[in-house]
N, C-alpha and C positions, 0 to 999 in steps of 0.2 A: 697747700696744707692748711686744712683749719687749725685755728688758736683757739688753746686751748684758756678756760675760762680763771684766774687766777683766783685763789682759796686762803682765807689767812686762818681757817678753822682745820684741827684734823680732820681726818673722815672716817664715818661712824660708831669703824672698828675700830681707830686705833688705841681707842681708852680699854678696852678688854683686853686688847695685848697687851698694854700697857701694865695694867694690874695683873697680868698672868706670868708676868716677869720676861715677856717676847724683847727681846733688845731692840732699841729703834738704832737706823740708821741704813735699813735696810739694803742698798749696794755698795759696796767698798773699792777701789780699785788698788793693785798691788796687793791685793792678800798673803800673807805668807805661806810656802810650803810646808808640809809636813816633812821634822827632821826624825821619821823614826818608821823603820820597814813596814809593812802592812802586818798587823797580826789579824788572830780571829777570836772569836767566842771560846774555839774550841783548844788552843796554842797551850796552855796552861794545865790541861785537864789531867794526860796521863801523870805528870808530876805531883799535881794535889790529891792525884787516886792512890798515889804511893806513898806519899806523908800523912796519908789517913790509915793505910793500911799498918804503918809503919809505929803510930799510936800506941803506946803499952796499954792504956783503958781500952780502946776500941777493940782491941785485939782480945784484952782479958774477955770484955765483956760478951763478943761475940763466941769463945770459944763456951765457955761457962752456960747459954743459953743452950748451943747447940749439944752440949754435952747434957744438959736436961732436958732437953729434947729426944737425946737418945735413949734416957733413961727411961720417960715418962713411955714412950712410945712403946719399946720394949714389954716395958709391966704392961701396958692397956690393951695392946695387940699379942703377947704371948707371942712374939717374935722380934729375932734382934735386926733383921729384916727392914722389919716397919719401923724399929726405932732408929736405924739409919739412913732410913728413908726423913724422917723428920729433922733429922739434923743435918740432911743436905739442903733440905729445904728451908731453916733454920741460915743454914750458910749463902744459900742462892738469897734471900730477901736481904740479908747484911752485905752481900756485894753490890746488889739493885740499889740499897740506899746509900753506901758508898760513894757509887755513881754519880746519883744524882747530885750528892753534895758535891762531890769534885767536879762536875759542870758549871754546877750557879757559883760556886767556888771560881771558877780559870772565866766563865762570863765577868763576873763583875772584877777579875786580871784587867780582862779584854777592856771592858768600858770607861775604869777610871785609867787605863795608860794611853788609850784612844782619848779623853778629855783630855789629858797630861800633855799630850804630843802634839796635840791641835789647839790648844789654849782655849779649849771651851770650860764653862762649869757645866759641871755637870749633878743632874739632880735625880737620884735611884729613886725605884719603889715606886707605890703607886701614887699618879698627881692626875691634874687637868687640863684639859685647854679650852680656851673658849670658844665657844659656838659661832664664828665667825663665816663661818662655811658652810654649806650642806653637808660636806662629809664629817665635820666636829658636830653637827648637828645630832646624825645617826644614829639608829639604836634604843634598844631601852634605857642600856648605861654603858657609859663612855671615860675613858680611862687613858693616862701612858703610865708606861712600864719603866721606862728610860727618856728623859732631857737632857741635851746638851745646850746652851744657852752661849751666844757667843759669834764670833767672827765664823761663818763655818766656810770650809776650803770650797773655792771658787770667789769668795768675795762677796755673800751674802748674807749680811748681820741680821740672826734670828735664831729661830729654836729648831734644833735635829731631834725628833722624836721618837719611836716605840707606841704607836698608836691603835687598842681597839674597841671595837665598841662591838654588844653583844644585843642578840635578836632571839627573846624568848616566846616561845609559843606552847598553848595547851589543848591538850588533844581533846575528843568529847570524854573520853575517860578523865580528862582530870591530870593527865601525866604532865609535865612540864618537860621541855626540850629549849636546850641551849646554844643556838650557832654563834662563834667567834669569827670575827672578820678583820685580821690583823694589817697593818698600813705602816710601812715608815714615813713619817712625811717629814716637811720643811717650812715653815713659818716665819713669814716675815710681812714690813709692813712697807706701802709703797703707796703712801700718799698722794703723788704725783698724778696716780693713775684714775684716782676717783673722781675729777670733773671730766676724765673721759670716757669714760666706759663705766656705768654700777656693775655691772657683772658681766665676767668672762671667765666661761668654763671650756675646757679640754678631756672627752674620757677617750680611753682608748674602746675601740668598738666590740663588742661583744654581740649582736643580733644580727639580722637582716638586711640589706638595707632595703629591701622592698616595703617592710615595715616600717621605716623612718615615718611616714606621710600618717598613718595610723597611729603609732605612738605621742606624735608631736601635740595631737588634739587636745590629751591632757597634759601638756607641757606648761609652764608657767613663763619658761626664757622661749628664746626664738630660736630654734634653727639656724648656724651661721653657712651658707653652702659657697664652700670654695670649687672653684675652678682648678682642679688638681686633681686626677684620678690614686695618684699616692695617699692624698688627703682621706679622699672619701672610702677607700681599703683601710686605712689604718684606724684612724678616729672618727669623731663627733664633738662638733663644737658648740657651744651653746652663748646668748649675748643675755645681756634683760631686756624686759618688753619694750621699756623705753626708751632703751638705748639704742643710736644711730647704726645701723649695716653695717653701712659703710667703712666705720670706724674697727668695730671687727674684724671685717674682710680686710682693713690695712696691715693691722698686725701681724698677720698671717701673707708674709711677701712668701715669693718661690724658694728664694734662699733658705726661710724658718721652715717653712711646709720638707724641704729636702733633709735639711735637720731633724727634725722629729721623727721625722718618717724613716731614716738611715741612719744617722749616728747618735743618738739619742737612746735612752737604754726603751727598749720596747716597749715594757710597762708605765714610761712615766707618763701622770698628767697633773692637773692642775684647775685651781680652781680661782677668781678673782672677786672677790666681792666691797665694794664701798673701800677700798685700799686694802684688804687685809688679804694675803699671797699664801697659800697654801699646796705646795708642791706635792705631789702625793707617788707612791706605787705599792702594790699589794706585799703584803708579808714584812718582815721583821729582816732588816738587813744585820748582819753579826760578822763581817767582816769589814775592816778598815780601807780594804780597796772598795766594795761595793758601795761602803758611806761614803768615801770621799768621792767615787764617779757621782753618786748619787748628788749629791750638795752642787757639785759643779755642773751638773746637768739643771739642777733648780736655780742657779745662780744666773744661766743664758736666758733660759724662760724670763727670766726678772726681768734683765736685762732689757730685752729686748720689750717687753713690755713698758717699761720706763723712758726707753729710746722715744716709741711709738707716742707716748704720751706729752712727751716732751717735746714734740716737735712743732 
């Protein structure tokens, strides 16, 4: 095994974690369980949809609309028809927005008894992270929804997040169009790792692979090509230019490649840059089983990265 080159500097990242409120301390061992069943986003909902309904104002207010609604409709259409037609319509948009409230209502149940239960803080609403990554890089403008900051279950101290960033573009007309590209990811900071490797990336594969040799041209990292037909089906690895193969290709034993590739939630990857660890998978996880598989699946990735590093 080569030794690795000893650091009494952090590395690059870790001052913008640092100030983005990322908790250092990155792997923990002995993490505690969660003592509290799995809920969801959605656990809360029917309940907050019936203490809204249940409101004396809400109720006045909605009734009072719709019944000027009937009214109005009536006179202006010369039928009682159309003016009950407006007051159902009247009643359909006052359950729609009902709805809605009693969702973001039973979500934000969900997310501070999800923090409560797991000892995280948590930080609602909109914030940042910093660009330590290509993927925090992304987009025109970049955003979370939801922060958990804290010991997260698996034993990696860092930030659980509600991650997206948006991709605008304008047509020759002048029209503006908005794509959202939402991420849960997982942030943390692993020091250890930056006299070995500046960068190591993981995506899950989406193309060809005939095209890999084609695409790579405008690549900036390298190609890491394992020996693994599991490997080369599932994902794409990527190193920096000036970082060793070899060292790469160590990370990735038979054991991790089997992992990834079979027990490991489908969509996870990851990205590693100058220390700073950013677990990632597509879309917005809203249940307390999915975040916590999720944390403990970005906690082995560390892990083993750390091992590798450390050796």
């Amino acid at each position: 095994m080569s030794e690795v080159t000893p650091t009494s500097e952090p590395p690059p990242g870790a001052e913008e974690l640092s100030e983005a409120g990322v908790p250092e301390g990155g792997l923990v061992a002995g993490a505690p369980e969660p003592d509290l069943p799995p809920v969801s986003a959605t656990a809360t909902r029917g309940k907050r949809f019936a203490a809204l309904f249940k409101n004396v104002w809400a109720l006045s207010l909605t009734w009072i609309v719709a019944i000027a609604a009937l009214i109005a409709g009536a006179t202006a259409g010369g039928s009682i028809a159309i003016g009950g037609g407006a007051a159902g319509a009247v009643l359909l948009l006052a359950l729609l927005i009902v709805f809605l409230i009693a969702s973001n209502q039973a979500a934000n149940d969900f997310f501070t008894a999800y923090a409560d239960s797991r000892g995280l803080t948590r930080i609602p609403g909109k914030a940042s992270l910093p660009p330590v990554t290509p993927l925090l890089r992304r987009g025109d403008r970049r955003y979370t929804d939801e922060i958990f900051n804290g010991l997260l279950p698996g034993g990696l101290s860092g930030s659980l997040a509600h991650y997206t960033y948006e991709d605008t573009s304008t047509d020759s007309d002048g029209n503006r169009d908005t794509t959202y590209f939402h991420f849960t990811v997982a942030v943390s900071q692993l020091p250890e790792t930056a006299p070995f490797l500046s960068e190591l990336a993981l995506q899950r594969r989406s193309g060809f692979r005939f095209l890999d040799g084609a695409e790579d041209v405008f690549r900036s990292r390298q190609r890491v090509e394992l020996e693994s037909e599991l490997a080369d089906k599932k994902f794409e690895v990527f190193t920096g230019k000036e970082d060793e193969m070899v060292k790469a290709r160590r990370v990735f034993s038979p054991t991790f490649i089997v992992w990834l590739g079979e027990e490991a939630h489908k969509g996870i990857a990851f990205e590693l840059v100058a220390g700073a660890y950013v677990a990632n998978i597509k879309g917005h996880l809203k249940t307390a089983e999915e975040l916590d598989a999720f944390c403990q699946d970005a906690a082995v990735i560390a892990r083993r990265l750390d091992e590798e590093a450390c050796e």
